[in-house]
N, C-alpha and C positions, 0 to 999 in steps of 0.2 A: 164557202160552198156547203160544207158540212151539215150548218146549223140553219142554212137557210131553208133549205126545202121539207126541214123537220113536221113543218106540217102534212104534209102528204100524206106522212105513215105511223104517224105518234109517236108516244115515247120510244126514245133508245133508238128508232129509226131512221133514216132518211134514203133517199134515190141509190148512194153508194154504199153508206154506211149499214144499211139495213143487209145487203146481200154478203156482207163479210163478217160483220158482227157475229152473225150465230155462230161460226165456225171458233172465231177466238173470245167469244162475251169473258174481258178485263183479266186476263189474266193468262198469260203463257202456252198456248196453244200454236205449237209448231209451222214453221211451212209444210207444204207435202213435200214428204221422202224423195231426195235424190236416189232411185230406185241403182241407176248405173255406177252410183259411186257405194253401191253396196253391195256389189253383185255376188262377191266371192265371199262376202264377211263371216259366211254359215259353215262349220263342221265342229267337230269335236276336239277340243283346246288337248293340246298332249305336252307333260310335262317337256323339256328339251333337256332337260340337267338327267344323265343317266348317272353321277353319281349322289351320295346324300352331301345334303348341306346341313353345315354342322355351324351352329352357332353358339360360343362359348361365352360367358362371362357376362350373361344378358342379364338385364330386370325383365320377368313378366308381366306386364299389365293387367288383373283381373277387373273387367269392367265391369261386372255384376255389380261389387260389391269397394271398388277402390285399392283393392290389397295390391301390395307389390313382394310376388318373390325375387329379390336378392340370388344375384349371380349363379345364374342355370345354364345350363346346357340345352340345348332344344334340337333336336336331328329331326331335319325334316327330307321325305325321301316320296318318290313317285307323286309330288304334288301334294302332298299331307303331313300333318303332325305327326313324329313317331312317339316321340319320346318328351321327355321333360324332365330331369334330374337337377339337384346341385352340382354345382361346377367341381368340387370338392372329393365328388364322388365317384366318377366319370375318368378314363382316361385310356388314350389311343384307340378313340374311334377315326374311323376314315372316313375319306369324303372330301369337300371342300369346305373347309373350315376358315372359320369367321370370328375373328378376334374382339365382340364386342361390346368390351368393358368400359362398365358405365351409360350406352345404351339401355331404351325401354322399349320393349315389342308390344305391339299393340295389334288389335286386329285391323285390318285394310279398312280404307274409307271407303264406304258405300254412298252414291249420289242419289237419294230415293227422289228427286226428281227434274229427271233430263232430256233432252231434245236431242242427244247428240246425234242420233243416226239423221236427222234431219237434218244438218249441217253439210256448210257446200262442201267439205273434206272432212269428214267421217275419221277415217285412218290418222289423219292429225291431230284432230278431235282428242280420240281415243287417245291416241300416243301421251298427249298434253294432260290429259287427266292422270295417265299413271304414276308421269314425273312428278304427280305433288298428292301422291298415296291414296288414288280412290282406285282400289281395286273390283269396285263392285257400280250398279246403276242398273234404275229402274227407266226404260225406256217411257214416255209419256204419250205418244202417236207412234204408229206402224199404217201404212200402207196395205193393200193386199196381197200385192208383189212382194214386200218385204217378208208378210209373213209364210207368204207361202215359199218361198226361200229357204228361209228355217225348217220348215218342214221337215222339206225335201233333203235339209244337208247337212241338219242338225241344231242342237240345243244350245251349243255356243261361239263366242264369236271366234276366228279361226286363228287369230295372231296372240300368241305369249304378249305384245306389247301392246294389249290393251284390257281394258276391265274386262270384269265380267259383266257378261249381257243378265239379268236376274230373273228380271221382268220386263215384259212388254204387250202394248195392248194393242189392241186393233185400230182400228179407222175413228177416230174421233165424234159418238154421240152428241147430235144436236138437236132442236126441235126442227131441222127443217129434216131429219131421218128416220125421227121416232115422234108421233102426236098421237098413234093411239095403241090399246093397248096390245092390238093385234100386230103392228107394225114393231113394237117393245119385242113379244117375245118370236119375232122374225130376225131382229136384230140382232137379240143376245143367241139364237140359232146361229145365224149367220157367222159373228164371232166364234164361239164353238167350233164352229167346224173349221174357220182358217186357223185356230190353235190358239188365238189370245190369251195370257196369263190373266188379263183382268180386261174390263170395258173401262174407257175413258168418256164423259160425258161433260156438257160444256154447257153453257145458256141454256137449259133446257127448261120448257115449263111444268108448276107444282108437279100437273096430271100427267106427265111424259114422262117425268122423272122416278114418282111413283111405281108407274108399269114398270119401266125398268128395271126399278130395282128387285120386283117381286120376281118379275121372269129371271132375273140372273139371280135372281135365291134360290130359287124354284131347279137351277140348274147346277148349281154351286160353283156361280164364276160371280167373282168380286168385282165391286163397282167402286170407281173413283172419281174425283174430279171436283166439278165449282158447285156449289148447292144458292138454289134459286132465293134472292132475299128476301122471297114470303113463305121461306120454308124453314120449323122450327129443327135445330142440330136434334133433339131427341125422337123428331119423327123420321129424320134420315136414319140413325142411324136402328132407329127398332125395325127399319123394314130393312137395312141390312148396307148402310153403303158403309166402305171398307176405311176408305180416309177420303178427307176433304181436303184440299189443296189451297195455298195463298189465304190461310182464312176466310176459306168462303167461295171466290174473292170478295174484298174490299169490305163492306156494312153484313155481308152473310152472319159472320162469328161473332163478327164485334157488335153485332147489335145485341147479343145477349146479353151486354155489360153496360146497356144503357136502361136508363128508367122510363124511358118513351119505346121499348123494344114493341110492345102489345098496338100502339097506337102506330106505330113506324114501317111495322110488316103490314100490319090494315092498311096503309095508304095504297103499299107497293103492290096488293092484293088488289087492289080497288082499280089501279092503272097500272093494270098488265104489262109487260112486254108484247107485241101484238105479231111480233114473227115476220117477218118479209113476203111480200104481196109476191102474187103466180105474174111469173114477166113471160111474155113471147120470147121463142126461142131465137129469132131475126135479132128482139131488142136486147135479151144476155148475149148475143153472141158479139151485138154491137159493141158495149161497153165495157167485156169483158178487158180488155187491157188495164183501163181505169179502174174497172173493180183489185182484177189483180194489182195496182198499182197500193190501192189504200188497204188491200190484205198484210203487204210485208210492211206499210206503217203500223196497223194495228199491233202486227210480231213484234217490231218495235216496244211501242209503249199504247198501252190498250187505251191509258188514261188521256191520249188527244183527240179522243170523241165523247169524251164526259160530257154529259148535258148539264142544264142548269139546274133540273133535279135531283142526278147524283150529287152533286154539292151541297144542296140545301140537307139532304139527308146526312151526309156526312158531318157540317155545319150542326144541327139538331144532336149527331151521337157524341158529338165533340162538350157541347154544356151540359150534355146530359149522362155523363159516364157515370156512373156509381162503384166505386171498386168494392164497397162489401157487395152489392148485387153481383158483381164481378167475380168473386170469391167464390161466391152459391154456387154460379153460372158454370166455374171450370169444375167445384167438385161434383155436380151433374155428369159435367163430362167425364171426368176419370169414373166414374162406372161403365163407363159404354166401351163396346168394343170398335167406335170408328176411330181413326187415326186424325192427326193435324201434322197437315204438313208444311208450317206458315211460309218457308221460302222467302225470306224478310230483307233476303241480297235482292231480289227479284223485283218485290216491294220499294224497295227503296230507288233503284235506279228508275223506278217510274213514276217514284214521289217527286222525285227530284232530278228530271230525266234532261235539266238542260245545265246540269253541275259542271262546273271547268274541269273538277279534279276528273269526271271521266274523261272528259276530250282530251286530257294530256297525261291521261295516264298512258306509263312503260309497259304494261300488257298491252295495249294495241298493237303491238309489233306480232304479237301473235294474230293479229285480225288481218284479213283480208281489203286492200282498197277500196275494194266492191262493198264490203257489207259497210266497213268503218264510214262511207262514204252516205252511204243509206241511215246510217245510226245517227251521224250530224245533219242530217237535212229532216230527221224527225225531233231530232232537240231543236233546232232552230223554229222549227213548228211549235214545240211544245213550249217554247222561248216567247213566240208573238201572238200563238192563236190562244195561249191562256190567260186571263189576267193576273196581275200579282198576287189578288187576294185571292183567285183558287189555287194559286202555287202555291201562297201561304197552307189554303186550307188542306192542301195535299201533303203536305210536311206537314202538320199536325195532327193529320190523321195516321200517315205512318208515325211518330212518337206514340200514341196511342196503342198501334196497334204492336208495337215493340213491349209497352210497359204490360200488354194483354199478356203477349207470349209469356213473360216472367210470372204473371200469376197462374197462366195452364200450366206453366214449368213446375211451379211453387206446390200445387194440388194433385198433380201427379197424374198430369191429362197425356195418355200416349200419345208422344210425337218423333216428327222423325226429320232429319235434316238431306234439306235438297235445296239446290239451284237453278233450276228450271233456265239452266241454262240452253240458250236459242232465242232469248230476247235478247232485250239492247243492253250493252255494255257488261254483258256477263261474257265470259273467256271461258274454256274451260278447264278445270282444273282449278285454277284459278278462284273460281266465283265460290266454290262452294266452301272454302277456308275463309273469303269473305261472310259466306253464311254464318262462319264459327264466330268468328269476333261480331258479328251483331246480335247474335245468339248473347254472347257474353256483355256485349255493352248493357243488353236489356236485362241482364241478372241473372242468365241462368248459370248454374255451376258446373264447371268442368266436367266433372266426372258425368253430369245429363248431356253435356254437351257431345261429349265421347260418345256414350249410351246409343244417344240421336244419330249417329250416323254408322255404328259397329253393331250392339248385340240387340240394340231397339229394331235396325232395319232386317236382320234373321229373321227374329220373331216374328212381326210383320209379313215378312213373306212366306212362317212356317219353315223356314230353312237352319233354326235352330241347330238340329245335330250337325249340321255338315259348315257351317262358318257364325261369325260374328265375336268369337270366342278365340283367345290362345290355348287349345286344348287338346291335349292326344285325340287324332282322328278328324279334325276340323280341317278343311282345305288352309292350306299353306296360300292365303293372300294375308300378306301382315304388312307393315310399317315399323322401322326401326325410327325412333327418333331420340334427336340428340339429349334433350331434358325431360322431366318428368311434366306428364300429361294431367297429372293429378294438382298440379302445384298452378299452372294457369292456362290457360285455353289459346292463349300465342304459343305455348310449347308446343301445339299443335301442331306449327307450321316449319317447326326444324327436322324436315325430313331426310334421313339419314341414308336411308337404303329401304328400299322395296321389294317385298317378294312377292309374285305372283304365279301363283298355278305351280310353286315351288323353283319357279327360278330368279336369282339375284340377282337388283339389278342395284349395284353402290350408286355412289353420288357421283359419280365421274359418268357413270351411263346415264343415268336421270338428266344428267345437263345435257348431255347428247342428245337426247329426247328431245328437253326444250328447245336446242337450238332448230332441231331440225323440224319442229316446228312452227317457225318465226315467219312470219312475211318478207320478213325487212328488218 
């Protein structure tokens, strides 16, 4: 049905496809907010530990630069770093003291990009990500309910057992909200005033995107998201957008690494995306079930409405890769100040969206019947409605775009690690430790790997003085882990004990976490 009435509305559209598309155009764009399962999330986090926690006989992690001090003392007290000493030197302070030697403290995972409040249980969510060290996450869609919540009752979210909220943006920019320029700087208004940290924007066109982003320079609120593939990364980012997400999506980044790039965005220029025709409000209001029906596949996996022109184009960057042009292409980008957020966990469960190893993986137990049930009826889709040779050509486009990341990694392109978890087969907590080892399959090195998700996502969000760092004065969200982080990127995942907002939580509570967030 999909592909059949594609004539009607041209590229990229069709009868159903066209009315849901713009909101998630290929790449991770949320359901709308369960407004009631967030009602209370908003007030001000207060530490609960009234005495100091004293940590004895630690390694520090310095991720700037790799260095490890050797057996410290660190007191941490009203939710912050106090102190930092050798162990050596130190003796009969008080508090709750923490024997541990041999341990490496590292600062809290940050998830620079997630869905979670958009999840049917939020508070699970959250819980589930703390158990596996992300103390931090930038929210990717908000609601207007949601933000104006915040507002009203504060800057963070209200429970010790969950991340920190960082960031978050508004209502999801598309071309069916913003086409001209007058409507652009009504929009980035409109934001502003409900409090958005940033604008999130999606399928938008060249000239939609543009406006945007001047009007939200012009205000000094930052713009994120998918960047249109007839739009060059050095004209996004001279007029100001903050990071680009999922590479692009899909041909966006990686066509800069191809030798057909000038000829490949000419095409896509030439045959527009044409935006979704003006429907009577009788016939949305008829089909709305249906539409919502092929929105939460889309959430799913965006790639089972690929048309046969997505392919061909991915097909085309695939014999045409150049990695010296590849080279030039990322040290371009390390002058600039937009971010990459390639999301390559994200990528890949929709590369390869109808894999056994998902359907029977031991994290489902944390997934709900409901969703788990909607995740295999869109693999079993993405299973019959594809043919072999675009599955193939979708797994060789993700290798591609894995070996890209290792050269932006390689040229010192800023990036930041996220999971965009709220599609299929991402868990959370969970997915974004999967991000670290695909990070690491594709070569980048621990220590960036680290970088990507601690003092890379501070800086990024200008939060430098206050976390991303093990530093007197830095909020106390850390990660003890059991090996060094420096030695391989699975060290990652031996997570020892957690602190957030300065209270502790050992391994024995962290499992507590996970159980109680299990389905089944």
């Amino acid at each position: 049905m999909i592909f059949r009435l594609s004539s009607l509305f041209g590229r990229h559209t069709t009868f159903i496809f066209v009315l849901v598309l713009p909101v998630l155009h290929l790449a991770g764009c949320s359901r709308p907010t369960p407004d009631a399962n967030t009602a209370q999330m908003f007030s001000n986090v207060q530490n609960s530990n009234s005495t100091s926690l004293v940590l004895e006989r630690i390694n520090v992690v310095d991720v700037r630069n790799g260095s490890v001090l050797e057996e410290q003392t660190v007191v941490i007290a009203g939710g912050s770093i106090r102190s930092i000493q050798p162990s050596h030197t130190v003796s009969g302070l008080k508090g709750q003291r923490i024997d541990a030697d041999g341990k490496y403290l590292i600062p809290g995972f940050n998830d620079m990009h997630a869905h979670v409040l958009s999840s049917e249980d939020p508070e699970r969510s959250l819980s589930l990500m703390l158990a596996h060290g992300v103390t931090g996450f930038r929210q990717m869609s908000a609601s207007e309910s949601l933000l104006q919540q915040r507002l009203r009752n504060g800057r963070y979210l209200s429970k010790n057992q969950a991340p920190d909220l960082l960031a978050m943006s508004g209502p999801i920019v598309t071309r069916l909200t913003v086409r001209t320029k007058q409507q652009a700087l009504q929009e980035v208004e409109r934001q502003e005033a409900l409090g958005a940290d940033f604008i999130k924007v999606v399928d938008s066109s060249p000239e939609s995107l543009v406006a945007l982003l001047k009007a939200a320079k012009a205000r000094s609120i930052p713009v994120a998201g998918h960047l249109p593939e007839s739009v060059n990364e050095t004209l996004a980012a001279n007029i100001g957008m903050k990071s680009i997400e999922h590479l692009g999506p899909r041909s966006s980044v990686v066509m800069g690494c191809s030798n057909l790039e000038e000829a490949l965005r000419e095409k896509i220029a030439n045959n527009p995306h044409s935006g979704p025709p003006e429907l009577p409000a009788w016939l949305a209001s008829l089909i709305k079930p249906l539409t919502d029906r092929m929105f939460r596949k889309i959430v799913v996996n965006p790639y089972i409405v690929s048309t046969p022109t997505d392919f061909d184009i991915m097909n085309r960057i695939l014999t045409s890769f150049d990695e010296q042009k590849c080279v030039q292409f990322a040290q371009q980008l390390a002058l600039q100040d937009t971010w990459q957020v390639p999301t390559l966990v994200r990528i890949r469960t929709m590369s390869y969206g109808g894999d056994a190893d998902y359907r029977s993986s031991p994290d489902l137990r944390f997934v709900s019947s409901e969703t788990l049930a909607s995740w295999n009826s869109v693999a079993d889709e993405f299973t019959s409605e594809l043919s072999s040779e675009q599955r193939a050509t979708l797994e060789q486009f993700f290798e591609l775009q894995a070996i890209i990341t290792a050269i932006l990694a390689e040229q010192g392109v800023k990036m930041l690690a996220g999971s965009d978890v709220g599609g299929g087969w991402l868990v959370p907590g969970i997915s974004l430790h999967e991000e670290f080892d695909l990070l690491d399959a594709a070569g980048v090195q621990p220590l960036r790997v680290l970088k990507m998700a601690t003092a890379d996502a501070a800086a990024f969000l200008e939060l430098g003085d206050e976390l991303g760092l093990v530093e007197v004065g830095k909020r106390a969200n850390l990660v003890l882990l059991d090996r060094n982080p420096l030695q391989r990127v699975s060290n990652l995942h031996g997570v020892h004990a957690v602190i957030r907002a300065g209270n502790y939580y050992d391994r024995d509570e962290l499992q507590r976490l996970k159980v109680s967030a299990q389905y089944r």
